[in-house]
N, C-alpha and C positions, 0 to 999 in steps of 0.2 A: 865366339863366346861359349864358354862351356856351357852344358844340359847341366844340371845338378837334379839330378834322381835317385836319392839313395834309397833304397828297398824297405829300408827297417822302420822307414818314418810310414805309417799309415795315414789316407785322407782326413778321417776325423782327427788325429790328433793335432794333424797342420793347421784344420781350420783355428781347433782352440790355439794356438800357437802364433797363428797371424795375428788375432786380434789382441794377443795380449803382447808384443812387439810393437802393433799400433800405436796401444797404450805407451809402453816405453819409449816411442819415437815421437811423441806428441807434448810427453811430460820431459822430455831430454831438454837442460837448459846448460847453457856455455855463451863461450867467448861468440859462437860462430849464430849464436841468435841477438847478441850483440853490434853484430857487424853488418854494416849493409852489404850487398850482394857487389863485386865487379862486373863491368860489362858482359854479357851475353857474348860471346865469341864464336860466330859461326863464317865458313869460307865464302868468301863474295855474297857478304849477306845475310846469307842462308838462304840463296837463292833457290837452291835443290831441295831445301829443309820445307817439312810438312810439320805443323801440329798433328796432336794424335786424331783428334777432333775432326781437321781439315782434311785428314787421311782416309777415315771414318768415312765423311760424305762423300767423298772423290770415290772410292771404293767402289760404294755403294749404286753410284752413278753409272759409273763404267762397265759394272756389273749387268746394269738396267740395259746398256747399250749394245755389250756380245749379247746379251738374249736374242734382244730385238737381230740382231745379224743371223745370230744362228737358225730362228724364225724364217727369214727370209730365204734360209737356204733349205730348209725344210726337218729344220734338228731343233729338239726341246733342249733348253739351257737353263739347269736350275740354277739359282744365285747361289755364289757363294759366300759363306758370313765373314763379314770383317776381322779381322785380324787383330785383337787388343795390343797396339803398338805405345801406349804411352809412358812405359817405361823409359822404350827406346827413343822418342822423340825426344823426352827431356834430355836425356843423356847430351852432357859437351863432346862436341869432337875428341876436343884436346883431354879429355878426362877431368875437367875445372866445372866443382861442385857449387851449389847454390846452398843458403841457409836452411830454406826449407825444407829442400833435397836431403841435405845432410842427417837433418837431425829426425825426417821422418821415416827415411829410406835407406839411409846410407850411401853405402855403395850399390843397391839395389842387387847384392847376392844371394841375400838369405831372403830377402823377399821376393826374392826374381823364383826363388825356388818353392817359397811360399803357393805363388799366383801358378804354377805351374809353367813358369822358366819362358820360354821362347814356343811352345807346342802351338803347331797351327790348329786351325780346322781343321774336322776331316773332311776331304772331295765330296761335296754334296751332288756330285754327278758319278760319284765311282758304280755305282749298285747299277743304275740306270742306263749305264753303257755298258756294263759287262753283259746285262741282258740282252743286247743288241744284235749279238752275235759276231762272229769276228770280222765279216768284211762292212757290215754295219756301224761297226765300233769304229773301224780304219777310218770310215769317210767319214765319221762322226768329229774324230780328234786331226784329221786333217782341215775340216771345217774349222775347231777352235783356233788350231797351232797352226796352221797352214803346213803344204806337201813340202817336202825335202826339195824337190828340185825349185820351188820359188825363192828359197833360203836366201837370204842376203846377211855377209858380215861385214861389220865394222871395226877397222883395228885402230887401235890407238898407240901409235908407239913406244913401247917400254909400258906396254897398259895390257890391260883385259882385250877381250873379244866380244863384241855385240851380235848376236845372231838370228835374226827375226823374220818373217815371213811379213813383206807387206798385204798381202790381200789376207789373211786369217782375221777371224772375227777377235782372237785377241786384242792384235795391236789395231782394229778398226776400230772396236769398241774405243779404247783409248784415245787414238785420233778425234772420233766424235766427240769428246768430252774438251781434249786439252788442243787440238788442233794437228794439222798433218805435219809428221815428223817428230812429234813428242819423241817414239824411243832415242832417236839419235839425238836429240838435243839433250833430252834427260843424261842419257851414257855419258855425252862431251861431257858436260857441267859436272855431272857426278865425280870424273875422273879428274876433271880438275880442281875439284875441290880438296878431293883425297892427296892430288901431290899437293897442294897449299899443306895440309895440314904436316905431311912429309918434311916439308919444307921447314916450315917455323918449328916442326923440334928438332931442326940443325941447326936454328939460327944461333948466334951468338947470344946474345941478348936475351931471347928466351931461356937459352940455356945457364946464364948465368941467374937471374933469376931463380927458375928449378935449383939450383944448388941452395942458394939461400932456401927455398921453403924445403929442401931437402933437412937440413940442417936446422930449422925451426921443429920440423917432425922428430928429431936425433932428440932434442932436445927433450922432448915431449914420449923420449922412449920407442921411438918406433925406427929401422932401420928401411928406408926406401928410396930408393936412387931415381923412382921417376914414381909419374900420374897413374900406372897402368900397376907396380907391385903392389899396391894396398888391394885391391880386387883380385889379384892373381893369387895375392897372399889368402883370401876369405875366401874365395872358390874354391882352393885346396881343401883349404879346413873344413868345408862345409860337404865337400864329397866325400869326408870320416866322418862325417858325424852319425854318431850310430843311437841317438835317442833325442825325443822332443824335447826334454832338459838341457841335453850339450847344444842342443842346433839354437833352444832358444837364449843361453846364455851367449853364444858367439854371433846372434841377432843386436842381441844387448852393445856387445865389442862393438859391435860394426860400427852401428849407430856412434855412440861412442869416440871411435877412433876417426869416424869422417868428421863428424862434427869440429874435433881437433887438426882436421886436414883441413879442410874450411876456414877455420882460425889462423895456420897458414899461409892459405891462399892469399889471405888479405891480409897479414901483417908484411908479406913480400911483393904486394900490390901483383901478384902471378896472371892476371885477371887481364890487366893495364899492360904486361908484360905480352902478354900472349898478342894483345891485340896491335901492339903495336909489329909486333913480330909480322903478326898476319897482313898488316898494311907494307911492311917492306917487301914481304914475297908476292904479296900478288900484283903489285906496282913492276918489281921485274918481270912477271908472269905476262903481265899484258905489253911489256914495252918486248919480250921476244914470241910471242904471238897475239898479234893484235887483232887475231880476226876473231879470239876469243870471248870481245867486250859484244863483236854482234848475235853472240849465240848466249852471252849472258840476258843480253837484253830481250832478245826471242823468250828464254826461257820465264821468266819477269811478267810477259806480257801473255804467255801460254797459260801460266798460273793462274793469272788473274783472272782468264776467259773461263778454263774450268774451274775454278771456285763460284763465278757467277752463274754457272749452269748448273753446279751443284743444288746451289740456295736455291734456283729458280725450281730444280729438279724434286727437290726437299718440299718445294710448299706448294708443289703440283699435286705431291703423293705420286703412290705407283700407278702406273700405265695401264 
């Protein structure tokens, strides 16, 4: 996803600028506040899928747990703060908007740029190990990340690479929270998810579909051959925007033009399409590997363990 940081917009001016896009995202009325929503369409469930929320306390959990590791090995570990991800959590795979999405957010470009885009935290541990000195620092982030020579990878074929240290307080912390094996079970599922989704935008059917709401959009004046050009199109636009007036008129567009892709969606039932798409591919997916459905279910039942440690974790307070 692109950063969008354009230089010439100042902090104060964005804030006035968010709130008044709120306004126009809240007061936006169409077809697509008419319409009820189509299904939620996430790969096997959303088995991999976290609310922003659920993210939030897991996080925070895990965080509690490298401490307590790195403690044990004789290293101070400050926490680090969570990660405002609920942009990205709402976000569909497939790029298929929600009503309320649409008309308060859009495509969440010009607001992505609003909130300060994707920017993490800074290392709430950086200051504190550079003080450390250098052979100090070594065993310090050895301790976190574990040493090069206990490396383990996992390849997936036609996929990414997994590369993680079982003994580091990292992925022990994580262990303690979701169970032994989380990262590899996460990666599988992750990556299976991602070809599902591969998948259903070659299917037939979805694809024909997509043509019809292509061709609804046409209609409606906007030229876009798939879910992904209306965002590619406003992220351009929004990396020239060279004052709070254009950024916030092409805030206005957004809103606007999603709302009309929404409208769309469900007059070509895109929604019903997708999902049904996504039931054919992963029905093949698990009839040529089938060992898939026990590492779905691992991950289901991993979830559910660290969520219940979470809440339990949550209404202990800190340690």
């Amino acid at each position: 996803m692109v950063r969008l940081t354009p230089r010439a917009l100042r902090p104060a001016a964005l804030t006035g600028l968010a709130l008044s896009l709120l306004a126009v995202g809240c007061s936006s009325q169409g077809a697509a506040d008419r319409r009820p929503d189509g299904p939620e369409v996430r790969p096997w469930s959303g088995a991999a899928h976290f609310s922003a929320d659920e993210t939030t306390r897991l996080h925070d959990t895990v965080q509690r747990a490298v401490a307590e590791c790195m403690d044990d090995r004789g290293f101070t570990y400050r926490l680090q703060p969570a990660r405002s991800d609920r942009r990205a959590a709402e976000t569909s795979p497939y790029g298929l908007l929600s009503a309320a999405v649409s008309r308060a957010d859009g495509y969440g470009v010009v607001g992505g740029l609003l909130s300060g885009g994707e920017a993490a935290p800074s290392d709430a541990n950086a200051a504190a190990v550079a003080g450390l000195g250098e052979e100090q620092g070594k065993r310090w982030r050895e301790a976190l990340l574990g040493r090069e020579k206990d490396m383990r990878e996992v390849l997936v074929p036609d996929g990414p690479t997994l590369r993680y240290s079982p003994s580091s307080c990292e992925v022990r912390g994580r262990e303690e929270v979701y169970g032994k094996g989380w990262d590899v079970v996460l990666f599988t599922v992750e990556t299976a998810a991602n070809g599902v989704v591969e998948a259903v935008e070659e299917d037939a059917g979805y694809r024909a579909s997509l043509r019809d709401w292509s061709a609804c959009m046409a209609e409606r004046g906007h030229d876009f051959p798939d879910l992904r050009a209306p965002r590619a199109e406003f992220a351009a636009r929004a990396e020239r925007a060279k004052s709070p007036a254009e950024l916030r008129a092409l805030g206005e567009e957004e809103i606007e033009t999603a709302s009309r892709d929404h409208a769309c969606e469900r007059n070509v039932r895109l929604h019903e399409a997708t999902a049904e798409a996504q039931k054919r591919v992963e029905r093949e997916e698990l009839r040529r590997t089938p060992e898939l459905a026990e590492q779905l279910d691992r991950i289901r039942d991993m979830k559910r363990t660290a969520l219940r440690t979470a809440r339990a974790s949550t209404s202990s307070g800190p340690g």
